[in-house]
SERO-4910 file (N, C-alpha, C, O; in steps of 0.05 Angstrom, whole numbers):
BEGIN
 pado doro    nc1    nc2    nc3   cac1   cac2   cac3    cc1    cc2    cc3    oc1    oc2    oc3
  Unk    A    790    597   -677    788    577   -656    782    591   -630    796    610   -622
  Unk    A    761    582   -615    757    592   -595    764    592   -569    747    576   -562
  Unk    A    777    597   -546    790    588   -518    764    567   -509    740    567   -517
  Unk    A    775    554   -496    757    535   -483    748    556   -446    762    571   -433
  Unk    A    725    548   -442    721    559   -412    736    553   -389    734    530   -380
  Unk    A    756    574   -375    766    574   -358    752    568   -330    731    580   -328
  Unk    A    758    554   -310    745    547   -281    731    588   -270    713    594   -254
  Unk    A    747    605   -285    742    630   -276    724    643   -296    721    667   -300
  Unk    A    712    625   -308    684    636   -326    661    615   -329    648    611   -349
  Unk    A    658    603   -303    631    583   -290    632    600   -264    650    607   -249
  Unk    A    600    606   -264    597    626   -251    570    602   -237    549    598   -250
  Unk    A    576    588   -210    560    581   -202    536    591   -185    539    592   -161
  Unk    A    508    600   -200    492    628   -185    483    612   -157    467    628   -146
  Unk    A    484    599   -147    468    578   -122    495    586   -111    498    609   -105
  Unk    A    511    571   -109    539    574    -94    533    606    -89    520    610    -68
  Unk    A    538    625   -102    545    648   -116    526    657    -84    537    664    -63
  Unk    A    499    656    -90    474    666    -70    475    661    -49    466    675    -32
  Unk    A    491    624    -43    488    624    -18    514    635     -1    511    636     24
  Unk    A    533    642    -10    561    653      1    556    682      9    567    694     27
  Unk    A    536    693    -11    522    726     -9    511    724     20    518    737     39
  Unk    A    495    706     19    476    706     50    495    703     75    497    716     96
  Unk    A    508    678     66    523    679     95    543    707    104    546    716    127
  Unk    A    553    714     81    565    733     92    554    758    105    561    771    124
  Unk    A    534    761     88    510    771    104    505    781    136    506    800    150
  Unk    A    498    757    136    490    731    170    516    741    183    514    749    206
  Unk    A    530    742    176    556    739    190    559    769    202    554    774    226
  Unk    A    568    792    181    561    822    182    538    824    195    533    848    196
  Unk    A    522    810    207    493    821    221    502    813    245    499    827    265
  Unk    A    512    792    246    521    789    278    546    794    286    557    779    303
  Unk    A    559    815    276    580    830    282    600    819    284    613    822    305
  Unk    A    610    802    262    628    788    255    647    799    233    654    789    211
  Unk    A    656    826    246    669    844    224    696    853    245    698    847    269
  Unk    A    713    867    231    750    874    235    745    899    224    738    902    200
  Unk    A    748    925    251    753    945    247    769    957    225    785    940    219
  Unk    A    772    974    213    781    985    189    807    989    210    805    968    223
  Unk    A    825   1000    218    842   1010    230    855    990    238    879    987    242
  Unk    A    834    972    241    851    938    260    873    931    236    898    929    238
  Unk    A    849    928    205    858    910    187    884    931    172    901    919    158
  Unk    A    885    968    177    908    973    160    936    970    176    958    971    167
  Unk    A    927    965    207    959    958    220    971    941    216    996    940    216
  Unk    A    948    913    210    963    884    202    971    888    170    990    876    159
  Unk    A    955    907    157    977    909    136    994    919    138   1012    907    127
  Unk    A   1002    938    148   1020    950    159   1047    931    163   1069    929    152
  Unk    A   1037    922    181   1058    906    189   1076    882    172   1099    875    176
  Unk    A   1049    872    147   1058    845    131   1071    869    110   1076    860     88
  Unk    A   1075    885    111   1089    903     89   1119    911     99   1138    920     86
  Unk    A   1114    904    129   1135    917    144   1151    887    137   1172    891    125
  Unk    A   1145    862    141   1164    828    134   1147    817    170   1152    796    181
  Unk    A   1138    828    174   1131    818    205   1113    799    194   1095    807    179
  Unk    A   1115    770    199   1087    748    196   1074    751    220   1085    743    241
  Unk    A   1056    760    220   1035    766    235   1008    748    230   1005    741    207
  Unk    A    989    739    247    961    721    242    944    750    232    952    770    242
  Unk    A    924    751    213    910    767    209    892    776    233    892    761    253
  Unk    A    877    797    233    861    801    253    842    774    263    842    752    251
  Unk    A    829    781    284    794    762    287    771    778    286    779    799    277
  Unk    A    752    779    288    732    789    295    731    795    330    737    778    347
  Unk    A    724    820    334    712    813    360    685    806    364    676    801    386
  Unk    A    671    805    342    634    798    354    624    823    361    605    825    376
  Unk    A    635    843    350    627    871    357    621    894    332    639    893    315
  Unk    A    606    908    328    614    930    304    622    948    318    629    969    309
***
């Protein structure tokens, strides 16, 4: 008897392509969180501190 398809084995390729691009788009207009930004906020959610995750600054 075979498993029936889990929601995590429909692999929608349109969805899939267009989530690729935007993020894309996004990374091109410098919509990225310094490496160093993002290991202090882990840092810190490791530490029990609830902290908001980084933002972007609009900068690379």
């Amino acid at each position: 008897m075979t498993q029936p398809a889990s929601i995590f084995d429909i692999v929608d390729e349109d969805a899939k392509r267009r989530a690729i691009e935007a993020a894309r788009a996004s990374v091109a207009a410098g919509n990225v969180v310094d490496h160093d930004v993002v290991v202090e906020w882990l840092e810190q959610l490791l530490a029990g501190k609830k902290v908001p995750p980084p933002s972007s600054s609009g900068q690379t």
